[in-house]
N, CA, C and O atoms as CSV, one atom per row, in Angstrom:
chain,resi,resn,atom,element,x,y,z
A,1,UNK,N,N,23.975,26.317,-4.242
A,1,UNK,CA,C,24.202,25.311,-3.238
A,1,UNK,C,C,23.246,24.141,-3.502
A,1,UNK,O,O,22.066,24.361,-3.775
A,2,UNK,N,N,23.776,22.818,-3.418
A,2,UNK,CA,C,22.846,21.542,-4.079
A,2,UNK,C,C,22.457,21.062,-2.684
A,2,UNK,O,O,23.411,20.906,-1.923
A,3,UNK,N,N,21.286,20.806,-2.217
A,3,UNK,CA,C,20.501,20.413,-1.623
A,3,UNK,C,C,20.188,19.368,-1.000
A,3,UNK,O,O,19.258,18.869,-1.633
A,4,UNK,N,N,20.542,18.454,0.291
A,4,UNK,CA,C,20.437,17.357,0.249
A,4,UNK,C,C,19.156,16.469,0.172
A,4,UNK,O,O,18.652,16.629,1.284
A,5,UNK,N,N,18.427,15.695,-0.470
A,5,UNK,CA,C,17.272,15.011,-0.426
A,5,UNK,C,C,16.553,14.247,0.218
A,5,UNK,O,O,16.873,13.230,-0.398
A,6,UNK,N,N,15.769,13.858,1.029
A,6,UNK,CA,C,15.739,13.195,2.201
A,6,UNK,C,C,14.121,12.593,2.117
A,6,UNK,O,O,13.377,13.223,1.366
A,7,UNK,N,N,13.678,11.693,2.673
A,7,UNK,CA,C,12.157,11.433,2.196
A,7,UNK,C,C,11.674,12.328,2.699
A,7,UNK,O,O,12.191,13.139,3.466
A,8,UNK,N,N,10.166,12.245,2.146
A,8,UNK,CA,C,9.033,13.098,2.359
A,8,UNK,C,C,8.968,12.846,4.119
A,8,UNK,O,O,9.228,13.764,4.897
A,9,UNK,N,N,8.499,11.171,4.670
A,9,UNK,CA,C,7.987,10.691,5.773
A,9,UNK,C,C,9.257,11.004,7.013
A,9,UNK,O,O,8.952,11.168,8.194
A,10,UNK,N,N,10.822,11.054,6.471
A,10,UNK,CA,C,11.612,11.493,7.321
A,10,UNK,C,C,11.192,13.289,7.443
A,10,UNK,O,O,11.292,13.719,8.592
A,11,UNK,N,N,10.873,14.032,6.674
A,11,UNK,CA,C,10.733,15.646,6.337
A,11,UNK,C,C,9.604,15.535,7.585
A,11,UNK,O,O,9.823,16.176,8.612
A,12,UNK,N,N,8.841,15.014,7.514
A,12,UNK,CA,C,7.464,15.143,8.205
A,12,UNK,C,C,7.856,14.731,10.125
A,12,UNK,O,O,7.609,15.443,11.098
A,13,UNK,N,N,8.409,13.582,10.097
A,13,UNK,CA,C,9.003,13.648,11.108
A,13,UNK,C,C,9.883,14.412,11.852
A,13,UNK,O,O,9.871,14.345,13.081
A,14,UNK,N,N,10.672,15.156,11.230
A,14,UNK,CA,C,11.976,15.973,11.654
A,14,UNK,C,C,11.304,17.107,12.082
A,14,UNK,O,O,11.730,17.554,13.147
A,15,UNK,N,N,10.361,17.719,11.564
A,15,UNK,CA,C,9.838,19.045,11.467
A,15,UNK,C,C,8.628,18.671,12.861
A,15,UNK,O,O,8.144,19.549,13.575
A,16,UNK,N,N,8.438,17.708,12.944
A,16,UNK,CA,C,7.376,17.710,14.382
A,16,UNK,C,C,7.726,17.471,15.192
A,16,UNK,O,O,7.121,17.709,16.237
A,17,UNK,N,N,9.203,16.710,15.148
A,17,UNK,CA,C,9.647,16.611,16.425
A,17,UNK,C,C,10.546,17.563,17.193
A,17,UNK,O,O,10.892,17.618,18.373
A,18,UNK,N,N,10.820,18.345,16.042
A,18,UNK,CA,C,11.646,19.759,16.564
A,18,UNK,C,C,10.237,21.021,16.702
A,18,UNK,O,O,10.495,22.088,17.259
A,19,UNK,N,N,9.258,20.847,16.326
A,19,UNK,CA,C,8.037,21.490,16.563
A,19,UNK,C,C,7.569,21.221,18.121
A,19,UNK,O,O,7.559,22.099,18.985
A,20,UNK,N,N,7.298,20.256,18.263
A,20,UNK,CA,C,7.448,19.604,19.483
A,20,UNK,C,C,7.896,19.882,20.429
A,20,UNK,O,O,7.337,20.437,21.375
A,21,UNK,N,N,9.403,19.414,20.307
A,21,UNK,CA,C,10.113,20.171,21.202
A,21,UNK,C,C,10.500,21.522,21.666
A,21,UNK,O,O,11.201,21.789,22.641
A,22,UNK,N,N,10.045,22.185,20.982
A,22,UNK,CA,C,9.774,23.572,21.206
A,22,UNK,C,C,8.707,23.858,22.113
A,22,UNK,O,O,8.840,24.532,23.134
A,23,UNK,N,N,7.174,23.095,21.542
A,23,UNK,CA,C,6.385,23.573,22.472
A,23,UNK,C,C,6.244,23.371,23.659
A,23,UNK,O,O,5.801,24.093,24.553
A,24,UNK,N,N,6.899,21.674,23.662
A,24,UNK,CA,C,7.412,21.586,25.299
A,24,UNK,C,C,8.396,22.265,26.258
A,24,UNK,O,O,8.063,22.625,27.388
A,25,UNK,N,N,9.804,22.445,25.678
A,25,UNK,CA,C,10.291,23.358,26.085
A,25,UNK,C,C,9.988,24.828,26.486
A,25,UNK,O,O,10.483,25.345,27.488
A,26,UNK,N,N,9.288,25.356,25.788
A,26,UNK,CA,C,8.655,26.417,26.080
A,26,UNK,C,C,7.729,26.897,26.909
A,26,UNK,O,O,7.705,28.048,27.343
A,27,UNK,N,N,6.704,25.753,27.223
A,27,UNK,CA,C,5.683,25.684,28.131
A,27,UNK,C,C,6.015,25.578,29.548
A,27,UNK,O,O,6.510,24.650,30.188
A,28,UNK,N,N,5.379,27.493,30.107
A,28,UNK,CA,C,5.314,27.113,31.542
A,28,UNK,C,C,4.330,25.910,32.333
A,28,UNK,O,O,4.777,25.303,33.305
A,29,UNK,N,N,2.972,25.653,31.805
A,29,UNK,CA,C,2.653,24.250,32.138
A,29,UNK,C,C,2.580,23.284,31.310
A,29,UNK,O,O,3.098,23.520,30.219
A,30,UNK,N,N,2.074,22.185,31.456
A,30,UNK,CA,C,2.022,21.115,30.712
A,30,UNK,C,C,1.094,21.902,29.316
A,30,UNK,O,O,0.435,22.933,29.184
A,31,UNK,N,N,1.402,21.011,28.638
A,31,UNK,CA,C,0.920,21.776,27.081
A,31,UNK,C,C,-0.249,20.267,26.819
A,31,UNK,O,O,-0.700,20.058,25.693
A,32,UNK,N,N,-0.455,19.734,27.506
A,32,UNK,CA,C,-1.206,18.355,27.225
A,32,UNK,C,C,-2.161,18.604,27.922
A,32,UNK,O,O,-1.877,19.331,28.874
A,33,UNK,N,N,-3.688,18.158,27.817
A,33,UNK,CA,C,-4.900,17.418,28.465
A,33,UNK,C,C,-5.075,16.050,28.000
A,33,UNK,O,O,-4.388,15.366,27.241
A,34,UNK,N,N,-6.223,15.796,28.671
A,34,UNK,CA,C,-6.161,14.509,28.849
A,34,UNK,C,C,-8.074,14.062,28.250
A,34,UNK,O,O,-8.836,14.547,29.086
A,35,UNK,N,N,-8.606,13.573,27.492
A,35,UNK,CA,C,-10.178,13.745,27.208
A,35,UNK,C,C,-10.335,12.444,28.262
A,35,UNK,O,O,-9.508,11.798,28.906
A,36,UNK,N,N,-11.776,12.375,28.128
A,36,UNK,CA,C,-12.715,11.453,28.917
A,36,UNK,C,C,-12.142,9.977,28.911
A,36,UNK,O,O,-12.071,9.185,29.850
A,37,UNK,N,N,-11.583,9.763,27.011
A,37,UNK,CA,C,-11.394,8.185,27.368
A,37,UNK,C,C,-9.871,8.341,27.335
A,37,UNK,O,O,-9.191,7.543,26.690
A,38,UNK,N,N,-9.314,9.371,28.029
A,38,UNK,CA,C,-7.792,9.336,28.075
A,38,UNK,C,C,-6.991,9.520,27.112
A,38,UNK,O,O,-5.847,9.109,27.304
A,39,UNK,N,N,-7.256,10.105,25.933
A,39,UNK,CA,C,-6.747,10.462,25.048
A,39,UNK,C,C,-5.776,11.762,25.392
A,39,UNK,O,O,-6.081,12.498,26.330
A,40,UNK,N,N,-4.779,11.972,24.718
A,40,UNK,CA,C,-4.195,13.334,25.367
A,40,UNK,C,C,-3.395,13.866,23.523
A,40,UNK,O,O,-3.072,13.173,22.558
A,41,UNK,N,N,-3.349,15.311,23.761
A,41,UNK,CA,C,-3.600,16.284,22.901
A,41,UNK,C,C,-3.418,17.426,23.467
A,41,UNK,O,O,-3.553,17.672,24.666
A,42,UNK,N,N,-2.970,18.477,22.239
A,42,UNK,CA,C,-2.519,19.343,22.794
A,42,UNK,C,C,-3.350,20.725,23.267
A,42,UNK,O,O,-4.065,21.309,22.453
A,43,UNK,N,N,-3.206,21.177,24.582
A,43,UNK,CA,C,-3.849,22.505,24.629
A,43,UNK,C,C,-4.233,23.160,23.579
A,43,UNK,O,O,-3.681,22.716,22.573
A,44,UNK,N,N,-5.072,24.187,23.332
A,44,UNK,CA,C,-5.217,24.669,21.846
A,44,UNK,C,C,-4.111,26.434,21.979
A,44,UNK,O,O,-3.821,27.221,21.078
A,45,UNK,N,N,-3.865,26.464,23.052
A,45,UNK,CA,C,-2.743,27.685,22.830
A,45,UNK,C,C,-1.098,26.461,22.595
A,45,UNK,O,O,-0.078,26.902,22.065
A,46,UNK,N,N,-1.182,25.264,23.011
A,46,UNK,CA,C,-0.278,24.374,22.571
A,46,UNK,C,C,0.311,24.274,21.111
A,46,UNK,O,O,1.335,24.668,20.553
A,47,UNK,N,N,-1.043,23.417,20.681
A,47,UNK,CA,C,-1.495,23.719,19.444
A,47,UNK,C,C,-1.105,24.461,18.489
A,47,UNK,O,O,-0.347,24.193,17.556
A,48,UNK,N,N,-1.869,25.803,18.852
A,48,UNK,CA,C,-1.199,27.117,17.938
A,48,UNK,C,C,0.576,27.688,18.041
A,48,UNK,O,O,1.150,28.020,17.004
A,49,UNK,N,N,1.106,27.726,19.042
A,49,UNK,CA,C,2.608,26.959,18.881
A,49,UNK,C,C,2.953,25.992,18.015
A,49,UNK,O,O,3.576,26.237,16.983
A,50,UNK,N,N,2.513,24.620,18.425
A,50,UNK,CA,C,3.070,23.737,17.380
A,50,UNK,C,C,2.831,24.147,15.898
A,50,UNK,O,O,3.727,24.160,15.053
A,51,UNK,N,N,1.415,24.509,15.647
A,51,UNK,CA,C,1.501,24.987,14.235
A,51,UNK,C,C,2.388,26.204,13.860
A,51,UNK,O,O,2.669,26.288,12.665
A,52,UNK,N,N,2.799,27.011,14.562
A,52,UNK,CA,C,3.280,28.091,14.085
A,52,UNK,C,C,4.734,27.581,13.715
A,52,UNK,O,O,5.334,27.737,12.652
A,53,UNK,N,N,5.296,26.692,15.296
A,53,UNK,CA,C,6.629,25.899,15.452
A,53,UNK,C,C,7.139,24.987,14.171
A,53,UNK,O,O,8.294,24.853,13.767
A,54,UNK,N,N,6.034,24.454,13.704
A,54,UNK,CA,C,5.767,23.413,12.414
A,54,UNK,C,C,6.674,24.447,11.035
A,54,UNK,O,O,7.702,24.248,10.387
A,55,UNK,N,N,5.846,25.351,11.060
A,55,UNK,CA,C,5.919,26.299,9.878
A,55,UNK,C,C,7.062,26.832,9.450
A,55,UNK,O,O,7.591,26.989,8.349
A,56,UNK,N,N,7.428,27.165,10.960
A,56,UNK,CA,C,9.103,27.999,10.890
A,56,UNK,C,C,10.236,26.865,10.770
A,56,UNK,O,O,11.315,27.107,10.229
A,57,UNK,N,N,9.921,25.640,11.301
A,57,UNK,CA,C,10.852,24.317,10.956
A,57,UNK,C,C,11.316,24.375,9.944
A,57,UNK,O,O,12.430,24.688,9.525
A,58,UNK,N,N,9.871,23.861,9.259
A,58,UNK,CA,C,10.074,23.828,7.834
A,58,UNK,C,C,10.428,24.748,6.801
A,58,UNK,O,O,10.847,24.336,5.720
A,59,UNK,N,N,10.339,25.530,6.962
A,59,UNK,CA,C,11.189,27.150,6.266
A,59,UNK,C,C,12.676,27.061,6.246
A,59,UNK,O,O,13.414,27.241,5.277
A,60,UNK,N,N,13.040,26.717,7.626
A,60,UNK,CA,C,14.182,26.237,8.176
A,60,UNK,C,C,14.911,24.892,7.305
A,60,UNK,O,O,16.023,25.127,6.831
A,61,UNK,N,N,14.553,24.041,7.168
A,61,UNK,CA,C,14.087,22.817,6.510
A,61,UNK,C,C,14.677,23.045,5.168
A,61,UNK,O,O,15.546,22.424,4.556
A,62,UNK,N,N,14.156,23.833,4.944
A,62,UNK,CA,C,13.640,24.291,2.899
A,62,UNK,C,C,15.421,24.818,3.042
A,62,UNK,O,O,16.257,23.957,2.768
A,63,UNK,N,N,15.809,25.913,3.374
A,63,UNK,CA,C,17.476,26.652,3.051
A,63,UNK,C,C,18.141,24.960,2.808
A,63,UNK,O,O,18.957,24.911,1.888
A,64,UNK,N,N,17.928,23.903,3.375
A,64,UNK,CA,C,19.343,23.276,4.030
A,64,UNK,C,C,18.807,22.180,2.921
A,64,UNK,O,O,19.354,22.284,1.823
A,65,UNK,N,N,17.909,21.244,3.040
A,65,UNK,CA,C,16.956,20.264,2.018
A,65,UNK,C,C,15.777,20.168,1.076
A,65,UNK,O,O,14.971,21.017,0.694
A,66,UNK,N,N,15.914,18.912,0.821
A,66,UNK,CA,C,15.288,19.029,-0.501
A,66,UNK,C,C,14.175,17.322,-0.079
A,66,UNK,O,O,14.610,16.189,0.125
A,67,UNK,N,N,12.707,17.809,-0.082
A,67,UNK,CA,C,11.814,17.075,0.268
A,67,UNK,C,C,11.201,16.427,-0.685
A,67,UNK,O,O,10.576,16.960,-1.602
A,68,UNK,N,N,11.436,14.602,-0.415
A,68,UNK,CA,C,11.111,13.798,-1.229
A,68,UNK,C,C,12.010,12.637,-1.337
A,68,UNK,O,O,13.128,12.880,-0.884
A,69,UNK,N,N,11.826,11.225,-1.888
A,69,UNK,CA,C,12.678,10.604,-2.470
A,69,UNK,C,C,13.454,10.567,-3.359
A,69,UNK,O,O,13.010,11.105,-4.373
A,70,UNK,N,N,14.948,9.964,-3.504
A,70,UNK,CA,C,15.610,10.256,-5.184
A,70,UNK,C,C,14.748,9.970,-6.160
A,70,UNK,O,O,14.718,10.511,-7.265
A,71,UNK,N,N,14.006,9.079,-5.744
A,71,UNK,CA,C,13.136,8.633,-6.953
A,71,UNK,C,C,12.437,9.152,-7.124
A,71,UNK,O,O,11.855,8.726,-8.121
A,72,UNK,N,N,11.737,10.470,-6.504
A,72,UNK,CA,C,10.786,11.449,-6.982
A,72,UNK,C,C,11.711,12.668,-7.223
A,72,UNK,O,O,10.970,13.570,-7.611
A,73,UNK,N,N,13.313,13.221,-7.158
A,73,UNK,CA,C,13.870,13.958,-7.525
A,73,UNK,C,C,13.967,13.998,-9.083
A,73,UNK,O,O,13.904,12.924,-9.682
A,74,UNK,N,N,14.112,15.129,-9.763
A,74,UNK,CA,C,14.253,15.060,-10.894
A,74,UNK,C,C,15.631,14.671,-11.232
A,74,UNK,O,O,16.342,14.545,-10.236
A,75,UNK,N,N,16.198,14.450,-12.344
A,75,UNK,CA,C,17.556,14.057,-12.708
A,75,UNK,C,C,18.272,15.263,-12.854
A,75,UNK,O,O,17.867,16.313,-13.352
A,76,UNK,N,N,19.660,14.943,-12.247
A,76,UNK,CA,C,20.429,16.421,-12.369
A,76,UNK,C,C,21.042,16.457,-13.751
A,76,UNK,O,O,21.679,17.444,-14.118
């Protein structure tokens, strides 16, 4: 099965925002704090979701595409 190719910076996006949305969806509370100068970030049990969420994306990711530009694909 040939692979479709897609950039690196779209790969990176796709995979966090479906990471993402997972951890929000998932969360019985807010998955966000907020620091001193208002910065906001994720819980660190958030966090460890999103990274795990990240991982399995992209696994996910890998069966269906192929990460990178044509111009960094090799020639078929």
């Amino acid at each position: 099965m040939s692979k479709i190719t897609i950039p690196t910076q779209t790969w990176i996006q796709l995979y966090a925002d479906l990471a993402n949305w997972h951890v929000e969806e998932s969360a019985i509370d807010s998955p966000w704090r907020e620091d001193e100068d208002g910065n906001e970030s994720y819980t660190e049990e958030a966090q460890d979701k999103f990274n795990h969420a990240s991982g399995c994306v992209e696994e996910i990711l890998e069966r269906f595409f192929e990460k990178g530009a044509w111009s960094e694909r090799e020639e078929i």
